[in-house]
C-alpha positions in Angstrom: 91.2 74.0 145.1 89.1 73.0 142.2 88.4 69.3 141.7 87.4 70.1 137.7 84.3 69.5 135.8 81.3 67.5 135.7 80.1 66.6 132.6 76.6 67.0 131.5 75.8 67.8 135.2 73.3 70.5 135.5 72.7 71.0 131.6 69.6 73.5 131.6 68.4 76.4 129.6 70.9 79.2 129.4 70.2 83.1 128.5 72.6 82.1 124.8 71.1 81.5 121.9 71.2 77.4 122.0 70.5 74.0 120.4 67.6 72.3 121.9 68.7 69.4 120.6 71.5 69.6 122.1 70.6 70.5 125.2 67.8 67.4 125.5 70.7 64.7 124.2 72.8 66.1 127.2 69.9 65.7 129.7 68.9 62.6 128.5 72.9 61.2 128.2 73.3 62.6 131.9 70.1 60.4 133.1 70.9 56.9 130.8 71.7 54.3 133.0 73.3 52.9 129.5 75.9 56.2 129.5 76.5 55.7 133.2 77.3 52.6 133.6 78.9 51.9 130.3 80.2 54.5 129.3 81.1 57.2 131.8 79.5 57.0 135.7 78.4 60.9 135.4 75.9 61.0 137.4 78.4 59.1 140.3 81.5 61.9 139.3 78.5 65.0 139.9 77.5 63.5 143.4 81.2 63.0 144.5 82.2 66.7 144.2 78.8 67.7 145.4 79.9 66.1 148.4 82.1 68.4 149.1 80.1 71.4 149.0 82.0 74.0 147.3 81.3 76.7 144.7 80.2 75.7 141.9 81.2 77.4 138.5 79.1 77.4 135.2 81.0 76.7 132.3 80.0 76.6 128.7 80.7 75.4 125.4 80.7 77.1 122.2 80.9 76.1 119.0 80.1 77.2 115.3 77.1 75.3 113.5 79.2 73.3 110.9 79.0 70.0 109.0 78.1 66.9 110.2 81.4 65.8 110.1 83.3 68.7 111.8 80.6 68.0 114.7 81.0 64.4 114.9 84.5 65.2 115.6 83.6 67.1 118.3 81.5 64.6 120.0 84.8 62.1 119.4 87.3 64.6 121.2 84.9 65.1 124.1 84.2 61.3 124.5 80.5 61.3 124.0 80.4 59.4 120.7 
């Protein structure tokens, strides 16, 4: 049984070559009170499947460097911006 994702939970430095940009605007969006109660309750989503202690899979995202437009449209699709 897999009871999917959780966004921006457990964001930390990964053996890829990476953004830290990136990588801080995740930490910092997963710790905002602002995104989690506005927004999206992340941090509440991460400690409801934690509760149920299973296995938990990392799972990454890729994505060429390209315009500021192409990655604002990212941001839009995933719901972050």
């Amino acid at each position: 049984m897999t009871l999917g994702l959780s966004p921006l939970a457990g964001v930390e430095k990964s053996q890829f070559l990476e953004s830290t940009v990136w990588r801080y605007l995740y930490q910092r969006a997963f710790l905002s009170p602002l995104v989690n109660r506005r927004i999206f309750n992340v941090q509440g989503q991460a400690a409801f499947k934690r509760r149920f202690h299973g296995n938990e899979i990392q799972t990454y995202i890729a994505f060429k460097r390209g315009t500021p437009t192409e990655t604002l449209a990212l941001l839009r699709l995933l719901k972050t911006f």
